[in-house]
C-alpha positions as semicolon CSV with decimal commas, in nm:
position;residue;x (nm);y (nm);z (nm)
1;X;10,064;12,481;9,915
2;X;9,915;12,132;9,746
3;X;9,629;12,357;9,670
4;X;9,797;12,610;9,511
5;X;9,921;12,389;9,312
6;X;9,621;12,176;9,192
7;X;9,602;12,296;8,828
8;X;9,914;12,270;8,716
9;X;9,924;11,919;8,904
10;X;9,622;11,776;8,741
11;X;9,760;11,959;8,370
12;X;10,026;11,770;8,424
13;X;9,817;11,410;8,453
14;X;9,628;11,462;8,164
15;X;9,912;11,525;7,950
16;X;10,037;11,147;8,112
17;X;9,717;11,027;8,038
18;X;9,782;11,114;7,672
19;X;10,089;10,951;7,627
20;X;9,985;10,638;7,767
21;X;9,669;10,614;7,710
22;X;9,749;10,365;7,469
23;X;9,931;10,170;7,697
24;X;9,650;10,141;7,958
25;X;9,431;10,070;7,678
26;X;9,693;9,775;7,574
27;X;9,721;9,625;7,943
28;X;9,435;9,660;8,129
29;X;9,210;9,368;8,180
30;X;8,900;9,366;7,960
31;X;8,569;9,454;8,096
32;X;8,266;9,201;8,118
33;X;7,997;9,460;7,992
34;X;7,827;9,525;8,317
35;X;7,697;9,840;8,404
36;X;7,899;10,125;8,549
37;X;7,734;10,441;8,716
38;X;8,002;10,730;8,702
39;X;7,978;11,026;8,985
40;X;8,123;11,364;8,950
41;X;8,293;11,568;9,209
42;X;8,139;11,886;9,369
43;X;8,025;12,185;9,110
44;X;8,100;11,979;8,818
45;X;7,903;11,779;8,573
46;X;7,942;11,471;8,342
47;X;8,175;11,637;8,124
48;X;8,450;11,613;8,388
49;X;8,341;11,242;8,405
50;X;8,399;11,209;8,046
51;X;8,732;11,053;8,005
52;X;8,665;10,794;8,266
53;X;8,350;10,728;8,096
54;X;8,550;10,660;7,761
55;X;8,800;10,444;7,907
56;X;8,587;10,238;8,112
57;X;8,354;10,175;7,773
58;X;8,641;10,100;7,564
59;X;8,758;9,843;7,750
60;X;8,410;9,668;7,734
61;X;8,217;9,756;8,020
62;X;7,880;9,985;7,994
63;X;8,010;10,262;8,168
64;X;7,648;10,551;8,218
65;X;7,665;10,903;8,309
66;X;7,450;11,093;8,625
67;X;7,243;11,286;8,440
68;X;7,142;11,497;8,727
69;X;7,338;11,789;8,573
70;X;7,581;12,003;8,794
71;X;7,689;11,792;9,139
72;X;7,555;12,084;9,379
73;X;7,492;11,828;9,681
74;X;7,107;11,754;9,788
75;X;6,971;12,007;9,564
76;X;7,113;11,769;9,281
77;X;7,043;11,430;9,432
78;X;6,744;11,532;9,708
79;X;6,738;11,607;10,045
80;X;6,747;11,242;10,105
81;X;6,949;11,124;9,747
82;X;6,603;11,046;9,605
83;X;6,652;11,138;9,242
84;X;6,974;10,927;9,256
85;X;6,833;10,606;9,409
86;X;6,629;10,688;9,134
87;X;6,912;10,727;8,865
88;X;7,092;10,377;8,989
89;X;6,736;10,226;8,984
90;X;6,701;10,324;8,596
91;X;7,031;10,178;8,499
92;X;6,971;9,864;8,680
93;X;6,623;9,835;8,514
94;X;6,755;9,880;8,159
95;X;7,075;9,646;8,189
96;X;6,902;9,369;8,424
97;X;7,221;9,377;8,646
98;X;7,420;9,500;8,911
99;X;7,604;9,839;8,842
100;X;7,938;9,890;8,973
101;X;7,953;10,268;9,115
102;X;8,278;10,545;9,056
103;X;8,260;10,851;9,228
104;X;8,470;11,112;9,250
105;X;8,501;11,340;9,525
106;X;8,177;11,461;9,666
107;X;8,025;11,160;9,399
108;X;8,224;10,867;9,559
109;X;8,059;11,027;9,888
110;X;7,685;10,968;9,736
111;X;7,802;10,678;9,600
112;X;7,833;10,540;9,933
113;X;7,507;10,684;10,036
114;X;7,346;10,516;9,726
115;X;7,505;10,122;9,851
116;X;7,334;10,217;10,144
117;X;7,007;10,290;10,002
118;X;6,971;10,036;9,736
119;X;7,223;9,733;9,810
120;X;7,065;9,508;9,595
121;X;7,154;9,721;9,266
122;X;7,517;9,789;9,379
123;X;7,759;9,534;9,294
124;X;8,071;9,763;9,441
125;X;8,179;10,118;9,501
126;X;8,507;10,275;9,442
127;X;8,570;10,647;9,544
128;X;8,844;10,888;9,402
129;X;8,952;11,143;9,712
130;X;8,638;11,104;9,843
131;X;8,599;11,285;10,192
132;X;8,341;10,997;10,387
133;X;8,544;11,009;10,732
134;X;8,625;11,301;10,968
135;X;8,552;11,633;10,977
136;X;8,316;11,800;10,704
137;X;8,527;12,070;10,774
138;X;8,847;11,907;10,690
139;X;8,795;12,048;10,346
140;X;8,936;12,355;10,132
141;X;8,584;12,398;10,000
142;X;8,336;12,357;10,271
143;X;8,198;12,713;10,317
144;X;8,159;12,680;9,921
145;X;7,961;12,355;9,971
146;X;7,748;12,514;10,208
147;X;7,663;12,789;10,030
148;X;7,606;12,636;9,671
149;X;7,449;12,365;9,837
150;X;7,188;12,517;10,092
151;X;7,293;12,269;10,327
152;X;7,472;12,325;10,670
153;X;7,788;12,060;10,697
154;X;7,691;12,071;11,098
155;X;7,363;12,042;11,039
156;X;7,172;11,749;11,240
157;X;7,037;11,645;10,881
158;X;7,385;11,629;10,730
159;X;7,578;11,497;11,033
160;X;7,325;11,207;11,044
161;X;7,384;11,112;10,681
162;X;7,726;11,146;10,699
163;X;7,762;10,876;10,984
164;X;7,546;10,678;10,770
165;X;7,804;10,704;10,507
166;X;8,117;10,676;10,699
167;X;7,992;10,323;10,748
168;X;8,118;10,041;10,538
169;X;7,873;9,932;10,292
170;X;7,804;9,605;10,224
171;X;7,959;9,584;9,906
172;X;8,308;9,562;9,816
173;X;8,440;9,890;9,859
174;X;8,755;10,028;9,736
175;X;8,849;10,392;9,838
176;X;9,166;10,593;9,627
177;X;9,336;10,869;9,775
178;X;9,631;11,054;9,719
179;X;9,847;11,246;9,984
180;X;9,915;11,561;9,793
181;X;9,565;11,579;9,758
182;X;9,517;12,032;9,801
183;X;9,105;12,009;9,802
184;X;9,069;11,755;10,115
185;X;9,265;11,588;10,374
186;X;9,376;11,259;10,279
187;X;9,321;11,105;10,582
188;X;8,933;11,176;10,539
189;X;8,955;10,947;10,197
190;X;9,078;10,593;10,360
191;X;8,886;10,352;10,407
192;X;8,966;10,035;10,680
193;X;9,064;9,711;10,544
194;X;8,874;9,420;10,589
195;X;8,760;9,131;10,385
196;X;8,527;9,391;10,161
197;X;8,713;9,718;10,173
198;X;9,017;9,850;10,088
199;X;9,206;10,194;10,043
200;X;9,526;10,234;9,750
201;X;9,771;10,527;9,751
202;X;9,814;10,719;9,435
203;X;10,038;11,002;9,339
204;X;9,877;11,315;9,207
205;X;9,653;11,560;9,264
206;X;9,285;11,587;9,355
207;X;9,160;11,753;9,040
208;X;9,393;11,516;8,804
209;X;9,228;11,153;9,006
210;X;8,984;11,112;8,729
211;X;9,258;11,132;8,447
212;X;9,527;11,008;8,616
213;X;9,690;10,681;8,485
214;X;9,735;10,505;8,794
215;X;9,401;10,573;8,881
216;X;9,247;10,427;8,567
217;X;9,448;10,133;8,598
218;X;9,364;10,011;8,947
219;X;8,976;10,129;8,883
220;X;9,008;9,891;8,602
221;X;9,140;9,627;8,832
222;X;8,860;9,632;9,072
223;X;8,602;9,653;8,848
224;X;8,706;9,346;8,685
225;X;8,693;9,096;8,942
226;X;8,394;8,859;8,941
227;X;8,140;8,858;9,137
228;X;8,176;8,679;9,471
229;X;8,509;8,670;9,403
230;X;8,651;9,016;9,543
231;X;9,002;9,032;9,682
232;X;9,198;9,306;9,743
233;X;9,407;9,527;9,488
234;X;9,763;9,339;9,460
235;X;10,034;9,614;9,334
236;X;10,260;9,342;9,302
237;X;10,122;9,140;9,054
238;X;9,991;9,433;8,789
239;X;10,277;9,544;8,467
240;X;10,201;9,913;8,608
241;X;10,222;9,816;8,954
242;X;10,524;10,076;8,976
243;X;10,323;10,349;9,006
244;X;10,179;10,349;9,321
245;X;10,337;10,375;9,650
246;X;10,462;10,127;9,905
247;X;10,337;10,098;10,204
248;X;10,009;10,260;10,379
């Protein structure tokens, strides 16, 4: 049933994210300019990224696309997320600093893979419904994965790199999930508190996180803090802190 009713769910956060757009624009804490790498989800491109891209620049930070064109698994990123390592490497050449990474979905998945790969770049990740823990399988879409992708989810080459990535990274990492999520279990999305990680509950959909208000808000949150300074997301003391749910 939640995935049945994905579209009109994630119709329904953009046209929140149009009336208060303003708003977030208004409230949320100003950026310091660093560099933020933006993931998309599985069989989409930067254009879905778009929005977040635009928020994230307006309120000062220097918010980059993938460029790696439609997110079709390894035969986007290589078998062993080459070209990406690659990608991150770029934008940390150009700026001269750490790059914050968003990634949404199967993105906030590689994004994980890429703190692994190249710690030094990453300054921290955050994930929107991104499927790290559990089953492969515990997925609306994996026989699609497999065969856009090429790539067996129980494969010993995928199983490895998925342990790998179920792993906490050494970054701060910060993983949003929603429960009515209809493209993944939820429970795949969480991420264990400790003194570097975190998970926060949102309402909405899975197709909608990108646009959705509450998202935007606590991405801009976390991606404020200074470095060395990370604590985790405090509902209590943000204007919007309304929004998202009580408890775990």
């Amino acid at each position: 049933m939640l995935a049945l009713t994905e579209l009109p769910r994630a119709i329904a956060e953009w046209g929140a994210l149009a009336v208060s757009m303003g708003t977030l624009l208004a409230t949320a804490p100003r950026g310091d300019g660093h560099p933020v790498l933006v993931l998309p989800g599985f069989m989409t491109s930067d254009t879905s990224t778009r929005v977040l891209r635009r928020f994230l620049k307006a309120l000062g930070y220097d918010a980059h696309s993938w460029n790696l064109g439609r997110n079709l698994g390894p035969r986007a990123i290589g078998a062993q997320g080459e070209k990406l390592v690659e990608r991150l490497a770029e934008v940390h050449a150009a700026t001269g600093q750490k790059v914050s990474l968003v990634g949404w979905s199967l993105g906030g998945v590689m994004a994980r893979l890429l703190a692994k790969r190249a710690p030094t770049h990453v300054r921290q990740v955050i994930t929107l419904g991104s499927p790290f823990a559990g089953s492969p399988k515990s997925s609306n879409v994996w026989r699609l994965y497999e065969y856009m992708s090429g790539t067996r989810v129980d494969g010993a080459h995928t199983q490895d790199m998925l342990a790998d990535i179920a792993a906490r990274p050494s970054v701060p990492t910060t993983a949003i999930y929603t429960k009515g999520d209809g493209v993944v279990a939820w429970q795949t999305c969480r991420e264990d508190e400790d003194a570097r990680s975190e998970s926060i509950e949102v309402h909405g959909s899975h197709c909608g996180l990108g646009v959705n208000p509450s998202v935007l808000v606590a991405v801009a949150d976390r991606l404020a803090q200074k470095p060395g300074q990370w604590q985790r997301f405090d509902r209590e003391r943000l204007k919007h802190g309304w929004m998202y749910p009580r408890g775990r």
